[in-house]
C-alpha positions as CSV (number, residue, x, y, z in Angstrom):
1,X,0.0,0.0,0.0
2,X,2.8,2.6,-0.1
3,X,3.5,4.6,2.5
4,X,-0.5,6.9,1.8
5,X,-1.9,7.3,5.1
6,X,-5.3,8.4,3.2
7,X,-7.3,5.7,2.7
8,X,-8.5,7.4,0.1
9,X,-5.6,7.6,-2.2
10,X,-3.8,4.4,-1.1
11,X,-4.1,2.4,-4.2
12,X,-3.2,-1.3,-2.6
13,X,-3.9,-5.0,-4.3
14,X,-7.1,-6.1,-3.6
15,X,-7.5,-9.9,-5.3
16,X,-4.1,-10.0,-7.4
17,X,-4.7,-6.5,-9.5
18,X,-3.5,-3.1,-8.9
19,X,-6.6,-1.5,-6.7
20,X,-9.4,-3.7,-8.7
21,X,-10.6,-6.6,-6.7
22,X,-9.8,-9.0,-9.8
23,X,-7.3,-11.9,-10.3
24,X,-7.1,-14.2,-13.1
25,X,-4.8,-17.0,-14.6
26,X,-1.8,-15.5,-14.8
27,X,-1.9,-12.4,-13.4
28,X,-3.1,-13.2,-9.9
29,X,-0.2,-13.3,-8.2
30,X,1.1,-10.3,-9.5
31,X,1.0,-7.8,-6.9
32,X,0.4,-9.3,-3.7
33,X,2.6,-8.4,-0.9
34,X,4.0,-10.7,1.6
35,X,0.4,-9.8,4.2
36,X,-1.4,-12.2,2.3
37,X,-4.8,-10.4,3.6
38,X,-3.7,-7.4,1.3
39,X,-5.8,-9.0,-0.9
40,X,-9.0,-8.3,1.2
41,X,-8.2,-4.7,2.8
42,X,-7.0,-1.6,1.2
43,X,-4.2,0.5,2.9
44,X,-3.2,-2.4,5.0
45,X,-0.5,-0.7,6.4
46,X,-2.7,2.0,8.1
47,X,-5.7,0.0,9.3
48,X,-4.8,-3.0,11.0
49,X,-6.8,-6.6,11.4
50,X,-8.2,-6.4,14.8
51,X,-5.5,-7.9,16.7
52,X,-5.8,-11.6,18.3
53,X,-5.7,-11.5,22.9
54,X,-1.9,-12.9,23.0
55,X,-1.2,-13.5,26.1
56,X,-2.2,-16.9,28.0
57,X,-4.2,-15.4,30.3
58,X,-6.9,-13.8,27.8
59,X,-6.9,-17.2,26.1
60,X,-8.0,-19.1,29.1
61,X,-10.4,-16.4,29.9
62,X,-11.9,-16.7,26.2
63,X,-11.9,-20.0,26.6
64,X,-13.9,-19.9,29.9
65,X,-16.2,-17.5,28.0
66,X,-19.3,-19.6,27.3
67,X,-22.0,-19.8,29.6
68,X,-20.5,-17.4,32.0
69,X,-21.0,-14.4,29.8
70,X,-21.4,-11.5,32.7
71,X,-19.1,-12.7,35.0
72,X,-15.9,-13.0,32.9
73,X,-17.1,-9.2,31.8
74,X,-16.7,-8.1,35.6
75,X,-13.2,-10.1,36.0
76,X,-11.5,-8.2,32.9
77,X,-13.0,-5.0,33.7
78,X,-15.1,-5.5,30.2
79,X,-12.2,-6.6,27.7
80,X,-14.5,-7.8,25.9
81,X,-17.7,-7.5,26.3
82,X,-17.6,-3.9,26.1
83,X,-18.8,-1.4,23.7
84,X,-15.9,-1.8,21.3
85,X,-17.2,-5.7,21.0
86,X,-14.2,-7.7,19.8
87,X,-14.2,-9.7,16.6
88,X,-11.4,-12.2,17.9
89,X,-14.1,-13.9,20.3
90,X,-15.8,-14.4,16.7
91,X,-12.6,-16.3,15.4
92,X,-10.8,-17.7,18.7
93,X,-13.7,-19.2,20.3
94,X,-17.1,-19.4,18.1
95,X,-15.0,-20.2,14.8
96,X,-12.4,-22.5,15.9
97,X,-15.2,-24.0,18.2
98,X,-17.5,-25.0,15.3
99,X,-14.3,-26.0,12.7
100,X,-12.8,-28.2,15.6
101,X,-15.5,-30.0,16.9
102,X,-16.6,-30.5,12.7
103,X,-13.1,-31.8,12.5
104,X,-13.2,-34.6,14.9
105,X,-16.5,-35.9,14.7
106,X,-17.5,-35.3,11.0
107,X,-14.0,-34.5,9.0
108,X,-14.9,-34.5,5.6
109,X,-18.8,-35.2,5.7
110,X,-20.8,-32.7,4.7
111,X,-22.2,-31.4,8.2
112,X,-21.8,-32.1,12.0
113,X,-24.4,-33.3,14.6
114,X,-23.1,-31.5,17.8
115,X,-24.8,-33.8,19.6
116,X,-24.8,-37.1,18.6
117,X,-20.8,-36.5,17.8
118,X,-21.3,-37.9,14.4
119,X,-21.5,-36.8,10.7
120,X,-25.0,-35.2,9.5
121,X,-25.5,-35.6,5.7
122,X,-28.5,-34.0,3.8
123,X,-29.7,-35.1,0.1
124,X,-28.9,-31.4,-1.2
125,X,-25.6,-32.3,-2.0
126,X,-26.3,-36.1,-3.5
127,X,-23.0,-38.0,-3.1
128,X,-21.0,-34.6,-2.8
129,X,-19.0,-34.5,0.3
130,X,-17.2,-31.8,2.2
131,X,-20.0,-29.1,2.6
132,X,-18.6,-27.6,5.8
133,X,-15.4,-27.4,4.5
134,X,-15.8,-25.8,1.3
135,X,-18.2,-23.5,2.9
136,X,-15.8,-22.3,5.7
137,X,-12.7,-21.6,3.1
138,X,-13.3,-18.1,2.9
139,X,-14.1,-17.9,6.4
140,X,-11.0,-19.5,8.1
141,X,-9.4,-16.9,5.5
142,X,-10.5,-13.9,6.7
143,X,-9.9,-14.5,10.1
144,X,-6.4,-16.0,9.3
145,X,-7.0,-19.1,10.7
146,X,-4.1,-19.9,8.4
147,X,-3.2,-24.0,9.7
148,X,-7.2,-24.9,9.1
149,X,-7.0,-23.2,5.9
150,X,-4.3,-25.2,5.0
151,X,-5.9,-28.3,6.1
152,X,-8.9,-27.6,4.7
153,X,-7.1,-26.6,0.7
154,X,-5.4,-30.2,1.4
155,X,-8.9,-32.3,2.0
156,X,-10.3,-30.2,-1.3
157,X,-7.0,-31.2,-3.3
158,X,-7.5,-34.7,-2.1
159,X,-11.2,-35.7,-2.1
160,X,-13.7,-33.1,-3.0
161,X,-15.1,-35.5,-6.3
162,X,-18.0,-34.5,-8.5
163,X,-17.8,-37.6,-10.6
164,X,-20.5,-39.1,-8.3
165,X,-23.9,-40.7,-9.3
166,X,-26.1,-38.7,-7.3
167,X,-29.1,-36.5,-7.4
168,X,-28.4,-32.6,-6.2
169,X,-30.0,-29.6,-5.5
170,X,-28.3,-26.9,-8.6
171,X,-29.0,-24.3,-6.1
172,X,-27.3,-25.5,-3.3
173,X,-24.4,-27.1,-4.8
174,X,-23.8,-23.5,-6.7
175,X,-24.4,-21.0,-3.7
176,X,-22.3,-23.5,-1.4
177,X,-19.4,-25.4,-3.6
178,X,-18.9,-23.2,-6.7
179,X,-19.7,-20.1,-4.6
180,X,-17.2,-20.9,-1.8
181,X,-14.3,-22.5,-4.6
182,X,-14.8,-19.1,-6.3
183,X,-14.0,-16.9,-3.3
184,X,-11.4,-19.1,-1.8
185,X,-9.6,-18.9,-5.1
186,X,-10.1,-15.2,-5.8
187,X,-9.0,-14.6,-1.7
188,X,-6.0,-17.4,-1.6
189,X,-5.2,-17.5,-5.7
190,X,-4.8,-21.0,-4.7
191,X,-5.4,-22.9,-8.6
192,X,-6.7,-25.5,-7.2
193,X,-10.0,-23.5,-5.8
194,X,-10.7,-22.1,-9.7
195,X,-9.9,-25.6,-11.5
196,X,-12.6,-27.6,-9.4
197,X,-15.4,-24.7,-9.4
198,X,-15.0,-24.7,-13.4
199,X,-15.1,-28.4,-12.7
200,X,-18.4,-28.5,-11.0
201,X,-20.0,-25.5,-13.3
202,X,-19.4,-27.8,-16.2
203,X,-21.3,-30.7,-14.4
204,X,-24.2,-27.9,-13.3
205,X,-24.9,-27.1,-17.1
206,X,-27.3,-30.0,-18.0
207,X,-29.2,-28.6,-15.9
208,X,-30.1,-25.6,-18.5
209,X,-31.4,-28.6,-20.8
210,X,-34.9,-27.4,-21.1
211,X,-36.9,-25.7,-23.8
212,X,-36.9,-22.5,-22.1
213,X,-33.5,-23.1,-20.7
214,X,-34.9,-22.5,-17.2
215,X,-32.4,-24.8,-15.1
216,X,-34.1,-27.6,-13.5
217,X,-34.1,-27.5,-9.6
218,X,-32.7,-31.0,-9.3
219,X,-29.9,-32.6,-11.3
220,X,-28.5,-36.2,-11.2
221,X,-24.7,-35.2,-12.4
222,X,-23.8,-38.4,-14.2
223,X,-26.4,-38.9,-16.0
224,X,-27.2,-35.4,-17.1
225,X,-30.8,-35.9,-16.0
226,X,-32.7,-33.1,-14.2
227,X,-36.3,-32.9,-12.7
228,X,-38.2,-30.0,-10.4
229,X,-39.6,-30.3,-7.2
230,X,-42.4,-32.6,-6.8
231,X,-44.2,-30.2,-4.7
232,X,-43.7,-27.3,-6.9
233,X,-46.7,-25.8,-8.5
234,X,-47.3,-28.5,-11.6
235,X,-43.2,-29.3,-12.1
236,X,-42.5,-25.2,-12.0
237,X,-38.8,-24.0,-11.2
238,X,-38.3,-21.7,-8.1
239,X,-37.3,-18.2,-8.5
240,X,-34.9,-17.8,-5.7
241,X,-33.3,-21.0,-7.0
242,X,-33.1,-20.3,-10.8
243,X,-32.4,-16.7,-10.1
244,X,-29.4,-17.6,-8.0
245,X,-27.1,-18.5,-10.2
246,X,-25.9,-15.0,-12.0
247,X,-22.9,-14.1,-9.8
248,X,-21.1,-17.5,-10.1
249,X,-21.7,-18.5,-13.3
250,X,-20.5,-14.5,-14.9
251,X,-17.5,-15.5,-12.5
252,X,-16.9,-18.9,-13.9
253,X,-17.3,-17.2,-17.7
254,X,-14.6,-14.9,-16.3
255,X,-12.3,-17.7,-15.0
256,X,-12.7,-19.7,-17.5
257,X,-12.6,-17.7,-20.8
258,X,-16.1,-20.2,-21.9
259,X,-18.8,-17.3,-22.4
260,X,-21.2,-20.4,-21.9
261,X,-21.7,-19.7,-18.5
262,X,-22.8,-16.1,-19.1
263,X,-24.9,-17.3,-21.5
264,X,-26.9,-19.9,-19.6
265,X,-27.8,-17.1,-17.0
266,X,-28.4,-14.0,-19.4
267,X,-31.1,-16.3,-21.4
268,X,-32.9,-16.7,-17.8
269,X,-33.3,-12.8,-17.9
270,X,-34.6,-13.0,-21.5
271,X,-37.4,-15.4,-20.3
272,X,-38.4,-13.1,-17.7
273,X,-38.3,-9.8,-19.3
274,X,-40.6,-11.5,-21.9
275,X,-43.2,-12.5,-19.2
276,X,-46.2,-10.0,-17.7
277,X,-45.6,-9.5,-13.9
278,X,-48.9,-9.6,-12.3
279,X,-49.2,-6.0,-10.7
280,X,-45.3,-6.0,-11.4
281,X,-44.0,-8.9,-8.9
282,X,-42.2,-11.8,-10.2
283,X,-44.4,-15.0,-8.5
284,X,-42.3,-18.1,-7.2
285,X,-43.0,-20.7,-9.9
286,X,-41.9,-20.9,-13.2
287,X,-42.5,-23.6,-15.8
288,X,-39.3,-24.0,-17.4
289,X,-41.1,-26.5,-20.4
290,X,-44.2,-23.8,-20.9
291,X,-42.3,-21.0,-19.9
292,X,-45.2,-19.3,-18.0
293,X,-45.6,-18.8,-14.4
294,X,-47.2,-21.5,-11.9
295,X,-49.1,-20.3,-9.4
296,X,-49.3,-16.2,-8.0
297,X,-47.9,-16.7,-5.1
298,X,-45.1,-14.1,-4.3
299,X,-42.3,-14.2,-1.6
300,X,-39.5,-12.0,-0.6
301,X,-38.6,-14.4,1.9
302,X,-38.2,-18.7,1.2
303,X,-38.4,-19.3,-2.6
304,X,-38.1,-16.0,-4.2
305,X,-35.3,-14.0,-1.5
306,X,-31.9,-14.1,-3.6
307,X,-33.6,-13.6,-7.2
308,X,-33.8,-9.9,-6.2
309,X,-30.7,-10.0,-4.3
310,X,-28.9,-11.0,-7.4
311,X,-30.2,-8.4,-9.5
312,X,-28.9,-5.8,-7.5
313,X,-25.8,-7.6,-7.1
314,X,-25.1,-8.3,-10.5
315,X,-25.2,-4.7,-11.4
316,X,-22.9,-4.2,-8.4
317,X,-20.8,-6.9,-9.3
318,X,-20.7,-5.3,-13.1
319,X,-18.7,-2.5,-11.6
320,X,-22.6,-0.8,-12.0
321,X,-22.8,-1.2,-16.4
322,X,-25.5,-4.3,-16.0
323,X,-28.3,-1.6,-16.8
324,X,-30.2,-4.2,-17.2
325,X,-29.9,-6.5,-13.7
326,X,-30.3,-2.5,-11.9
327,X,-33.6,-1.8,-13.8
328,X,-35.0,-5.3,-13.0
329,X,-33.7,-4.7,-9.4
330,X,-35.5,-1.1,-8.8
331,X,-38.7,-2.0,-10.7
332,X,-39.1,-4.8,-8.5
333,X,-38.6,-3.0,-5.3
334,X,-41.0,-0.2,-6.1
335,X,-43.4,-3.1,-6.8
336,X,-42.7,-4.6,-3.2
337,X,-43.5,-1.5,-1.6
338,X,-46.4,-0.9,-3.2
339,X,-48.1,-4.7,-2.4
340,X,-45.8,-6.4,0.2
341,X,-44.5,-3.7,2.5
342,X,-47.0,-3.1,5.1
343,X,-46.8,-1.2,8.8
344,X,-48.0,-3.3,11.9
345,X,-50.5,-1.1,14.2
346,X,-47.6,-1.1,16.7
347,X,-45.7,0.7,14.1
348,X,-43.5,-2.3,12.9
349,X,-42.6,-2.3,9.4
350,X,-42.9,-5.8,7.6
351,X,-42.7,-7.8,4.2
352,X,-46.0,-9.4,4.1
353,X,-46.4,-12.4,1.2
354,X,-48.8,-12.2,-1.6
355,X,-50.8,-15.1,-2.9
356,X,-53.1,-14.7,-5.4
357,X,-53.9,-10.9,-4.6
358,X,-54.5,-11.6,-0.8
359,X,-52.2,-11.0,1.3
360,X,-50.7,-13.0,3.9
361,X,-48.9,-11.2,7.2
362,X,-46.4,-13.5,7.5
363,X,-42.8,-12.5,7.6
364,X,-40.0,-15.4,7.6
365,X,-36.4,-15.3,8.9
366,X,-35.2,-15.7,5.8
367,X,-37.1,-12.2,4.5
368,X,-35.0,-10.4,7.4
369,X,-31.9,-9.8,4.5
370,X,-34.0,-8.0,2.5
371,X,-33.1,-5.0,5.3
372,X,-29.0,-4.9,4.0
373,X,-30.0,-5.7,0.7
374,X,-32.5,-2.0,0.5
375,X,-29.5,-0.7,2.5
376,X,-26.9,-1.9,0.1
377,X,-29.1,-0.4,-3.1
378,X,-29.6,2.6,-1.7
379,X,-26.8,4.7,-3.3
380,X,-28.4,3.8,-6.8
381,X,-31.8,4.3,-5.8
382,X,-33.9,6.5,-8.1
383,X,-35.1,10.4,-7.9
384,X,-33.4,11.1,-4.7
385,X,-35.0,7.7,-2.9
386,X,-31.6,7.2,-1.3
387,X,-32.7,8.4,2.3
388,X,-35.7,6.5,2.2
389,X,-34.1,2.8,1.0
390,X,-31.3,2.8,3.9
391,X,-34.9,4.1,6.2
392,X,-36.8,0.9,4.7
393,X,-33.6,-0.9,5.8
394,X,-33.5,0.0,9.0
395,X,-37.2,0.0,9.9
396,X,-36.8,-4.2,8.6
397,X,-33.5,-4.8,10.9
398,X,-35.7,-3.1,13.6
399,X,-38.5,-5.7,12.9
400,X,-36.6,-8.6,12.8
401,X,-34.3,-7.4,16.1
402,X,-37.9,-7.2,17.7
403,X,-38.7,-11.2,15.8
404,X,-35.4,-12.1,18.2
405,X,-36.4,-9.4,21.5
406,X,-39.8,-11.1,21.7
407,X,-38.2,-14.9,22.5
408,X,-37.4,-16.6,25.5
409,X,-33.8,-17.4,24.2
410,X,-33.3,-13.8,22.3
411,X,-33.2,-15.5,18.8
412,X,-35.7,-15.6,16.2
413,X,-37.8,-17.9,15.0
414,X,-38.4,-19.1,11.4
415,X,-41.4,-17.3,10.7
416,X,-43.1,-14.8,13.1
417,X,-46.8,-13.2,12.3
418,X,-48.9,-10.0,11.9
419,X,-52.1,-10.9,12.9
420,X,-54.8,-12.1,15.6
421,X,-53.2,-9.8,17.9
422,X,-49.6,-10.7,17.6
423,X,-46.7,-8.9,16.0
424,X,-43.2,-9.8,15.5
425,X,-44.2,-13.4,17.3
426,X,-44.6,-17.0,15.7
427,X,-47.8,-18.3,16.3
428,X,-47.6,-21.8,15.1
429,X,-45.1,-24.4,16.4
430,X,-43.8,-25.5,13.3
431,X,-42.6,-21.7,12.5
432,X,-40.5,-21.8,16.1
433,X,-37.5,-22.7,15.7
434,X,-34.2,-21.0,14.9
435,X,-31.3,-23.0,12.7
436,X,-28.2,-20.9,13.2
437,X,-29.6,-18.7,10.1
438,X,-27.6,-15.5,9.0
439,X,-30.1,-13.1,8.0
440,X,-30.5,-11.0,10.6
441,X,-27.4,-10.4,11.5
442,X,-26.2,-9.9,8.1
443,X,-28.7,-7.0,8.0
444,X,-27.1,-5.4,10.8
445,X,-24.2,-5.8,9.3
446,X,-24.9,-3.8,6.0
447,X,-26.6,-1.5,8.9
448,X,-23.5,-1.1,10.7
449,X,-21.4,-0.4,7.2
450,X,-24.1,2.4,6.1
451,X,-25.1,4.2,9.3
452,X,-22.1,3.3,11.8
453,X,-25.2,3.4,14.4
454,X,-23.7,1.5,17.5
455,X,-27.7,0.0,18.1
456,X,-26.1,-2.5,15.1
457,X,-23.3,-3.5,17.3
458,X,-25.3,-3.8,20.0
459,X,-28.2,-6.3,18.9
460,X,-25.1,-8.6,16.9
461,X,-23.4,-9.0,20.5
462,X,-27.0,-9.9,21.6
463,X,-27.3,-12.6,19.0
464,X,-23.7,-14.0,20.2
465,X,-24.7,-13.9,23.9
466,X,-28.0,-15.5,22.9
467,X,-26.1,-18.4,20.4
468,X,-23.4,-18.7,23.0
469,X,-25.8,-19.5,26.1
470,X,-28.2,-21.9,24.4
471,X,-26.9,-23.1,20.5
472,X,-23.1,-23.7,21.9
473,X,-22.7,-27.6,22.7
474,X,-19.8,-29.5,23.8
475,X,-19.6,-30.6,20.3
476,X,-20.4,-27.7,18.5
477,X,-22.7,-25.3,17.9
478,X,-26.7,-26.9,17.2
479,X,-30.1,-25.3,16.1
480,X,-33.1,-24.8,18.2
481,X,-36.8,-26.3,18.7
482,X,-38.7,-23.8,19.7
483,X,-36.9,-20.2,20.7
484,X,-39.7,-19.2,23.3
485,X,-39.3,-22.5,25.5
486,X,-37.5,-22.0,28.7
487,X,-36.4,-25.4,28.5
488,X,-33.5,-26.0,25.6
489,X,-34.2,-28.5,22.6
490,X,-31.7,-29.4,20.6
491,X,-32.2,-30.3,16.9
492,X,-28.6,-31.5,16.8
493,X,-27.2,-29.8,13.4
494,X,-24.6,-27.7,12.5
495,X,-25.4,-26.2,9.1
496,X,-22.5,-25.3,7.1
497,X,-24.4,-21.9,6.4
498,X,-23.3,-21.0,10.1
499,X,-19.6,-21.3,9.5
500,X,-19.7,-19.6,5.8
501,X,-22.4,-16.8,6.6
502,X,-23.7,-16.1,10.7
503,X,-20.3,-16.4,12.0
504,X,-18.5,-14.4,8.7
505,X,-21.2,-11.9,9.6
506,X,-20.4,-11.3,12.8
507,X,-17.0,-11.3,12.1
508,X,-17.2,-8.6,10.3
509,X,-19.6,-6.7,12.0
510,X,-17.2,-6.2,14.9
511,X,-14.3,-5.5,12.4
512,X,-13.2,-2.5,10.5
513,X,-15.2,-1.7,7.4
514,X,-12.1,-2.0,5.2
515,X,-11.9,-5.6,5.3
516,X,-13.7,-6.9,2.2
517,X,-14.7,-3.1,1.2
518,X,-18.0,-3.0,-0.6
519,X,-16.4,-1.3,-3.4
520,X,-14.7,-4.1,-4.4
521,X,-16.4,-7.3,-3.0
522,X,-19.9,-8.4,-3.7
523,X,-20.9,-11.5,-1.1
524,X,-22.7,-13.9,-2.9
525,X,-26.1,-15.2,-0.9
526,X,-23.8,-17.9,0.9
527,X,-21.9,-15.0,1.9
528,X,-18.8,-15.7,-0.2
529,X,-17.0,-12.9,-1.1
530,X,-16.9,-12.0,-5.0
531,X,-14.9,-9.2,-6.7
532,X,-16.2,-6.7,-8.5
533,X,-15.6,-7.2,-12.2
534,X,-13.9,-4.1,-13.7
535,X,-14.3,-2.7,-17.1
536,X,-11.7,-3.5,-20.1
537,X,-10.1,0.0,-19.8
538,X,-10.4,0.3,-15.9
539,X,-8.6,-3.2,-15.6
540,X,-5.9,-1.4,-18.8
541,X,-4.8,1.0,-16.2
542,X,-4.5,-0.4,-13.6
543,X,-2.2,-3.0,-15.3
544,X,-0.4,-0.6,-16.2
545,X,0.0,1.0,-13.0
């Protein structure tokens, strides 16, 4: 970074090119320094990484940490818990907590039960193995957890194999695998990371083998042989899963010089753009053989969440010159506010779901990212709507804090209603329980990098208190029954989402807001980090720089 002490004007590496978040075959290595996490902060030099407690003392005291919250904040005079919060109680103990335990009772299985002390596999991933692991890569990164890294790059070297008879879920397999290979490669430059996501992409594309070239959800990746949902509106295609493909596959275009990629994913806009929106919302289910929609049900939350999160992060992610992804993106949203976004009579702002013209007051867990994503849009919103997009964002982060505030345990619950007298609260026991989901907390943390309001910091270290006193297990971390029981129910996983997105999250809420700058990273929905993709003349000079 020179020797620049404004941020400003320090034009450092960032992902193997001169100041531009990019690194390709070739060229990736070109101007890192010896602080291998020059790659993820500008001006390295003048703003830190939050340093690790050294001395032998703090570690014990960290490690004495869970379940005695308060008291080891009145012994260190509040070290840290205290208003700074401290992001190396995010890697020291939560992190290394969740990777260890993973490592000796599930090492190279896809997930961990913290409970039983064995592996936990799910049919998402078919025969694919190593879900934790290639979901934690960019993780153990960031928080230069540099010997796990290492251990992890090793297993994926060694045994991550596609050429498996199984049955997957596209969606899954991209947001986690090629997702998490893409940003461990563009983070590490390791060529291992780029060879086996272009690997995998190539076994993903049968799955655009229909006569709209729709993917289908479900893909057997021998055979070439996909199929939808059985439960999905008359053999229809999901939204959120379809339309949650964009960032990875421009990337793996990029990587691997094959415009197929690209391709497979642009011709999913042309399908849409050609369809009527019923009063201008995009509904769940798509037919990808008739090419019309299934039924008019519409959902910010489960099944249609990331297809307008990619839209706004594809033009991001464009360097801002996908005119057309930013169009789809703020057409939709005025459309959302206009049918979905009601106000509670206690004065709580919500994302209702729309079926058929009625509307149902349900908000889900998963709708609570929608808060960063209005946050993260803001800056492009039309005709001075700037102000009122990071308002809309704040106004959902303080819904969803009040989802986790109104809980016995202080987290949320899957689904929480705004009706029969009730706001905020989930009403039916199969909408109780919490499974170490990210979405809250990564609104708070788009909150925290727009506003700098400390209430952000605040309601995260809630969430850790909360995840420390009754998700933390001998054997890891586990998910929750019912969130407003005062008696603790186990459901004995560890999702691999917790290491790759609530724990990342956290991480860098707590940290400075130069590591992994917005300007240059785009976080994929798995919350892998993805670098923005400069123009041919930007990318020219700083080359030549």
């Amino acid at each position: 970074c020179g020797e620049s002490s404004d941020i400003h004007s320090c034009n450092c590496c960032v992902g193997g090119k001169q100041g531009a978040g990019i690194g390709g075959p070739g060229s990736r290595r070109a101007c890192l320094t010896t602080d291998s996490l020059s790659l993820l902060r500008p001006c390295q030099q003048q703003r830190p990484l939050p340093q690790h407690p050294k001395s032998g003392l703090e570690m014990l005291l960290l490690h004495a940490w869970a379940g005695t919250k308060f008291i080891l904040n009145q012994f260190c005079g509040g070290f840290f818990l205290n208003q700074h919060y401290n992001p190396a109680f995010i890697s020291l103990q939560m992190m290394k907590h969740a990777w260890d335990n993973y490592k000796r009772y599930a090492w190279g299985l896809n997930e961990l039960k913290p409970i039983s002390k064995q592996g936990h596999s799910s049919n998402l991933f078919g025969n694919i193995q190593g879900a934790t692991i290639v979901d934690a890569l960019d993780t153990l990164y960031i928080m230069e957890m540099k010997d796990e890294f290492k251990e992890a790059k090793e297993w994926v070297e060694r045994n991550l194999d596609f050429n498996v008879n199984a049955e997957i879920s596209v969606f899954e397999v991209n947001i986690r695998f090629v997702g998490g290979l893409l940003s461990a490669y563009y983070l590490s430059g390791e060529e291992i990371f780029r060879k086996k996501a272009v690997e995998l992409g190539e076994k993903l594309l049968p799955a655009f083998n229909t006569p709209t070239g729709i993917p289908w959800a479900l893909l057997n990746i021998k055979s070439g042989i996909g199929r939808n949902w059985p439960w999905a509106s008359g053999g229809s295609s999901i939204l959120a899963e379809f339309g949650t493909l964009h960032l990875e596959f421009i990337h793996l275009s990029h990587l691997s010089e094959n415009p197929i990629f690209a391709e497979k994913v642009m011709n999913i806009r042309k399908v849409l753009n050609r369809l009527d929106k019923p009063e201008g919302l995009y509904p769940n289910y798509l037919n990808p053989s008739s090419g019309q929609w299934g039924q008019h049900h519409v959902s910010i939350g489960g099944l249609g969440d990331s297809f307008y999160e990619y839209l706004l992060k594809a033009w991001l992610m464009s360097d801002k010159t996908d005119e057309e992804g930013k169009k789809m993106y703020y057409d939709a949203v005025q459309a959302i506010e206009t049918h979905l976004i009601r106000k509670s009579s206690g004065g709580l702002t919500y994302i209702a779901e729309w079926k058929g013209g009625l509307l149902e007051h349900k908000m889900g867990h998963l709708t609570c990212f929608a808060g960063g994503m209005f946050a993260l849009g803001a800056d492009g919103a039309p005709a001075d709507k700037t102000g009122h997009h990071i308002e809309l964002g704040a106004e959902i982060a303080r819904t969803c804090h009040e989802s986790y505030d109104r809980t016995s345990m202080k987290l949320g619950p899957e689904a929480f209603r705004f009706d029969g007298g009730v706001e905020a609260i989930a009403t039916r026991q199969n909408e109780k329980y919490y499974i170490l989901r990210p979405e809250v907390i990564e609104t708070y943390m788009y909150m925290w990098r727009f506003t700098h309001d400390p209430k952000y910091r605040q309601w995260g270290w809630e969430a850790v208190e909360a995840l420390e006193q009754y998700c933390r297990v001998d054997g890891g971390y586990s998910g929750i029954r019912d969130v407003y029981s005062n008696h603790q129910s186990h459901d004995d996983v560890q999702q691999s989402f917790f290491l790759s997105e609530t724990l990342k999250y956290l991480y860098l809420l707590f940290s400075e807001d130069d590591l992994l700058p917005f300007e240059h990273w785009v976080f994929n929905t798995e919350a892998h980090p993805l670098p923005v993709l400069r123009g041919d003349d930007e990318k020219k000079e700083e080359e030549e720089k």
